[in-house]
C-alpha positions in Angstrom: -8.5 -68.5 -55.0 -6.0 -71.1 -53.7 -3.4 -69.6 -56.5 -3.7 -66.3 -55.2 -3.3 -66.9 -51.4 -0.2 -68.6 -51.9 0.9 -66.2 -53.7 0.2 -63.7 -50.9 1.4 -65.8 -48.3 4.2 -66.1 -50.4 4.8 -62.4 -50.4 4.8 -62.0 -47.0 7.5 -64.6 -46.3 10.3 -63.4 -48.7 12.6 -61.7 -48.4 13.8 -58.0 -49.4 16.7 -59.7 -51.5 14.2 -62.3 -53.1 12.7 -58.9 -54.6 16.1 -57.8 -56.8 15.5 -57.6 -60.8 16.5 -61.3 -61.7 19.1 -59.8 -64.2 21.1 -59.3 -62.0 21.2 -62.8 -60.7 22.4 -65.5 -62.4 20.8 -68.7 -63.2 22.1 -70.6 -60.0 21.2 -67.9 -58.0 17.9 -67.4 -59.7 17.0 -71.1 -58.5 19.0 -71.0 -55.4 16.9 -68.1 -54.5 13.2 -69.1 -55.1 13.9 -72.7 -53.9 15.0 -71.0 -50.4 12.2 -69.0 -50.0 9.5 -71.3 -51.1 10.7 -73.6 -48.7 10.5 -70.7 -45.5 7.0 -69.8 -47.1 5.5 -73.2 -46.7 7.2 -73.6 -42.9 6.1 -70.7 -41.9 2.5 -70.2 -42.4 -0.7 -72.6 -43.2 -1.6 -73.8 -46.9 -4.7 -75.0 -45.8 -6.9 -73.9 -43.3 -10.5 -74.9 -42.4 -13.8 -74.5 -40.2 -16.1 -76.2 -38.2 -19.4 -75.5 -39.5 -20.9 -75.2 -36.2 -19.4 -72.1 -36.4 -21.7 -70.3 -38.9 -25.2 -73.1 -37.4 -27.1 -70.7 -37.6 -26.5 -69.8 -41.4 -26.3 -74.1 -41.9 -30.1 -74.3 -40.9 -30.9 -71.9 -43.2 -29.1 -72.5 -46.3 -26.3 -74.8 -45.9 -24.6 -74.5 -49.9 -24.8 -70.7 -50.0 -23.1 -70.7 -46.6 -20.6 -73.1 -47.5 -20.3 -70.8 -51.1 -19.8 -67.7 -48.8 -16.9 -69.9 -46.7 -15.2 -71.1 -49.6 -15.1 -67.2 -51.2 -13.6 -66.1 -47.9 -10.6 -68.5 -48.1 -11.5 -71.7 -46.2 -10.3 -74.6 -48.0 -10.9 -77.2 -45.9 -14.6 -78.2 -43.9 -15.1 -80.0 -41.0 -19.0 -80.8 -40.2 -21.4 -81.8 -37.4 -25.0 -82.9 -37.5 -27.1 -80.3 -37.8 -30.6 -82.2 -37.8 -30.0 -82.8 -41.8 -27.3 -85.7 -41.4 -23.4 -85.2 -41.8 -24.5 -84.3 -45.8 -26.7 -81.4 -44.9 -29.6 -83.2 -46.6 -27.4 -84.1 -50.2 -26.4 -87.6 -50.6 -22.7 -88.7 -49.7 -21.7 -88.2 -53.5 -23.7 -85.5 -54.3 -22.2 -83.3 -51.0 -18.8 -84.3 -52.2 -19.2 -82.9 -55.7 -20.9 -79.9 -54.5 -17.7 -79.3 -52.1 -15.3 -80.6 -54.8 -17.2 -77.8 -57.3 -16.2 -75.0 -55.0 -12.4 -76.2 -54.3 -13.3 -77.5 -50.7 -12.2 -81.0 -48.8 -14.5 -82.2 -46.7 -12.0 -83.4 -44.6 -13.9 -84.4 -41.6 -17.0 -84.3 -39.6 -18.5 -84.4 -35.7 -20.3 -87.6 -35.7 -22.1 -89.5 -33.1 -20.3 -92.6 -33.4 -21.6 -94.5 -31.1 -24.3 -95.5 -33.5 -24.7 -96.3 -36.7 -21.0 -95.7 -37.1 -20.9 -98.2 -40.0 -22.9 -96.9 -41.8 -21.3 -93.5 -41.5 -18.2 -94.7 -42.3 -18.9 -96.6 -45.3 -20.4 -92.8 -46.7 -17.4 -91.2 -45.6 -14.6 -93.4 -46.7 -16.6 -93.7 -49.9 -16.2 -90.2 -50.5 -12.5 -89.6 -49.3 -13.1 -88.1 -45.9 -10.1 -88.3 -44.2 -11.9 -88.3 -40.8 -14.5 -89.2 -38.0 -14.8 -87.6 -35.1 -16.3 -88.3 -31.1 -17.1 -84.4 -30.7 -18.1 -85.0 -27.1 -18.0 -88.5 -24.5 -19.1 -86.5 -21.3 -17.0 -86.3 -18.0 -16.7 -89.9 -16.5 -16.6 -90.3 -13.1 -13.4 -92.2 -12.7 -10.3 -93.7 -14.2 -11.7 -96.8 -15.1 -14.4 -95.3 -16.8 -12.0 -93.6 -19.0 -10.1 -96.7 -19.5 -13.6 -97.9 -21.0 -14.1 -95.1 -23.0 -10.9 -95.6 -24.4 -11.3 -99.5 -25.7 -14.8 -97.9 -27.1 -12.2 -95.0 -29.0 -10.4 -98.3 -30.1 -13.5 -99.8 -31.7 -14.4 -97.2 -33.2 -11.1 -96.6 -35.0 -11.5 -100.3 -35.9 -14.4 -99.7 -37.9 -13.3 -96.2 -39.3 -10.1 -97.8 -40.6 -12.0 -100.4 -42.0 -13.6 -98.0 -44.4 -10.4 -96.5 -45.1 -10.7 -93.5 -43.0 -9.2 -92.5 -39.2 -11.3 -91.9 -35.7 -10.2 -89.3 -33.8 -11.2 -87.6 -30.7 -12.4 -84.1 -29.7 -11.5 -82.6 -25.9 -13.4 -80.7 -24.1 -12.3 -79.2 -20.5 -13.2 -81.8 -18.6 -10.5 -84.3 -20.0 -7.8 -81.8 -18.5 -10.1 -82.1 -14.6 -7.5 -84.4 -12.5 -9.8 -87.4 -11.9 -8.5 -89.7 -8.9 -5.4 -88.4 -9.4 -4.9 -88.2 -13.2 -5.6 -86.4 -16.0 -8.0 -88.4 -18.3 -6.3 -86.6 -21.2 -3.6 -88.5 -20.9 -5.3 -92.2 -19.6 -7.0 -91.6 -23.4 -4.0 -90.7 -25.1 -1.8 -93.9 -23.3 -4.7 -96.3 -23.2 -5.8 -95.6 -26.8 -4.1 -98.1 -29.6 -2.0 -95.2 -32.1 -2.8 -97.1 -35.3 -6.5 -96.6 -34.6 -6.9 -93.4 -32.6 -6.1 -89.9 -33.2 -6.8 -86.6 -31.6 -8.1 -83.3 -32.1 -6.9 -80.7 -29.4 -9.4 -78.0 -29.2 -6.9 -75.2 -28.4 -9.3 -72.8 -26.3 -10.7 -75.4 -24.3 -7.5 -77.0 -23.3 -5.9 -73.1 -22.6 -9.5 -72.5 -20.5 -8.7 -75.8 -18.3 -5.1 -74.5 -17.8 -3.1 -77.0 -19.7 -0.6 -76.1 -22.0 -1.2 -76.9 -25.6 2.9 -76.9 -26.2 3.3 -79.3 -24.0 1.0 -82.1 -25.5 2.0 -81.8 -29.0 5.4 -82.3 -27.6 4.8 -85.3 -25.7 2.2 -86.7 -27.8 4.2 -86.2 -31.3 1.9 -87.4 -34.3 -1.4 -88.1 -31.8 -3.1 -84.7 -32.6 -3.4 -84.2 -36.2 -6.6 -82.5 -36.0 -6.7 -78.7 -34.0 -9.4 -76.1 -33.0 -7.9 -73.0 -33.7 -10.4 -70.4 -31.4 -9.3 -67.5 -29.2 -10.3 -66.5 -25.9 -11.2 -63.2 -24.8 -8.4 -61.6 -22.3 -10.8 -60.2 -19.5 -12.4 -63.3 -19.0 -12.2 -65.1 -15.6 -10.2 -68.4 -15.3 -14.0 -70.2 -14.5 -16.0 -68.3 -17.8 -16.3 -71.2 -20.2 -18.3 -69.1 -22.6 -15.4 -66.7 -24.1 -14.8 -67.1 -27.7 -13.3 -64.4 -29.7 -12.5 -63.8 -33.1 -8.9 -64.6 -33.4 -6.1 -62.5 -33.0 -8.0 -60.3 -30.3 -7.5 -62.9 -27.8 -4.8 -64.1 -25.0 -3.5 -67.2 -27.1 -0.4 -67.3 -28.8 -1.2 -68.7 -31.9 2.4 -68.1 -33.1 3.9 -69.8 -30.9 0.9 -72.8 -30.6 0.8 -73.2 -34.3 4.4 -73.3 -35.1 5.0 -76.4 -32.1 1.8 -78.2 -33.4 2.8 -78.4 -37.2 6.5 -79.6 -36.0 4.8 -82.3 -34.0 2.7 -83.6 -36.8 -0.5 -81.5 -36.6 -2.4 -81.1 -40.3 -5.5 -79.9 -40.2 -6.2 -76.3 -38.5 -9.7 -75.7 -38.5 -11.3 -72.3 -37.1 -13.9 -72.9 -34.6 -16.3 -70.0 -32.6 -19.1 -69.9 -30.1 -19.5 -66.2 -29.4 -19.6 -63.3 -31.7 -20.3 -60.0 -29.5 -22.1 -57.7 -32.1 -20.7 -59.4 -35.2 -22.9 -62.2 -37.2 -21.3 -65.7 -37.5 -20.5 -64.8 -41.4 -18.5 -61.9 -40.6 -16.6 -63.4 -37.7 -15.9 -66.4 -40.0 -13.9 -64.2 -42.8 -11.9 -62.3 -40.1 -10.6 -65.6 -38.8 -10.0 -66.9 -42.4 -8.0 -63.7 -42.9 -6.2 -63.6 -39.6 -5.2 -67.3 -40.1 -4.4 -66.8 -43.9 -1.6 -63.7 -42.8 -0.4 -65.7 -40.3 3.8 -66.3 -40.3 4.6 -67.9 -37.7 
């Protein structure tokens, strides 16, 4: 599967030269060419892409390895989990989850956790099996600066514990970190107040569009502090105040072009599909055409 998307994505990327009879080339040229192209094919679109399996919950609940077989067979090569009632495993063991994944040619990269207890225990399962990350899904609006400032020594302990067991913290926005609070944006108290050795961040794209930041302009400022994205459209009718307007991707108002591109040059590395709202379609479905849309993508 993996083979063959490359090889797809590879397609897409060359150029019309790329595809003369190679004897007409010479040898140089024959390695001048591929190198050239290869390197354009991996700038401009994404090897890996994941998805947040609170996408398809629903589907989890029921029967979380033949949803995860049905996500791996529609491209998904990366996971990112939650707790669905069944533990960050869905019920397995930390080993057996991982050879399950492993089995099917998905990293479990990373998972929502509530990390503000029992985090070392979580950790030690996670770093045991290579997760690469832990993540605070959700901290709740705080009521002023200093709060945040508290949340943020909290971020710093955590990240503490996480690197301890050889994997990173990081940090998922809603749209309340983009409210101004006493005159600043508590985005930016937890990016500047948050030690960069311990912390990361993952920008949920929609919900920082739906708050009326500008994704563009924090991977620019912040280089290397998100390295973890929510890639999930927004519907184009819906009013500036309508939290609730997921869409599958590519029918929305976000540039993903242009979002992508600027988040992968400022050290973003893990894309991971993420939707709320399905308008007629099931979960499933709406999951393979945002594997697909992501998988053509050039950007």
């Amino acid at each position: 599967m993996n083979n063959r998307r490359k090889f797809l994505k590879l397609g897409t990327s060359l150029s019309l030269g790329a595809f003369l009879p190679f004897q007409y080339c010479s040898s140089a040229e024959k390695n001048k060419t591929v190198k050239i192209n290869l390197k354009e094919a991996v700038d401009g679109t994404l090897e890996r892409i994941g998805i947040q399996l609170y996408s398809v919950k629903e589907d989890m609940a029921k029967d979380p390895k033949g949803t995860i077989e049905k996500l791996a067979q529609f491209g998904y090569n990366q996971l990112e989990g939650f707790d669905g009632g069944q533990g960050i495993f869905w019920g397995m063991n930390n080993t057996d989850f991982k050879a399950f994944t492993d089995d099917l040619g998905l990293d479990y990269a990373a998972s929502h956790a509530n990390v503000f207890e029992n985090l070392e225990q979580t950790a030690e399962q996670a770093g045991e099996i290579g997760m690469k990350y832990l993540i605070c899904p959700y901290a709740g609006e705080q009521s002023s600066v200093e709060k945040y400032k508290e949340l943020a020594v909290k971020f710093n302990q955590a990240g503490e514990v996480c690197r301890n067991n050889g994997l990173r913290f990081a940090y998922h926005n809603h749209g309340y970190t983009f409210k101004e609070v006493e005159g600043q944006i508590p985005q930016d108290i937890l990016l500047k107040e948050t030690d960069p050795e311990l912390v990361d961040f993952e920008l949920d794209i929609y919900w920082a569009v739906t708050a009326g930041a500008d994704p563009n302009e924090y991977f620019e400022k912040y280089k290397n502090r998100f390295r973890l994205c929510h890639v999930k459209d927004r519907e184009k009718s819906a009013p500036p105040e309508e939290t609730d307007a997921s869409i599958v991707l590519g029918e929305g108002s976000i540039d993903f072009r242009e979002i992508l591109r600027t988040a992968k040059e400022s050290g973003m590395e893990y894309f991971i599909v993420e939707q709320e709202k399905f308008d007629g379609l099931s979960p499933l479905e709406a999951a393979e055409k945002n594997a697909t849309y992501l998988n053509k993508l050039v950007f």
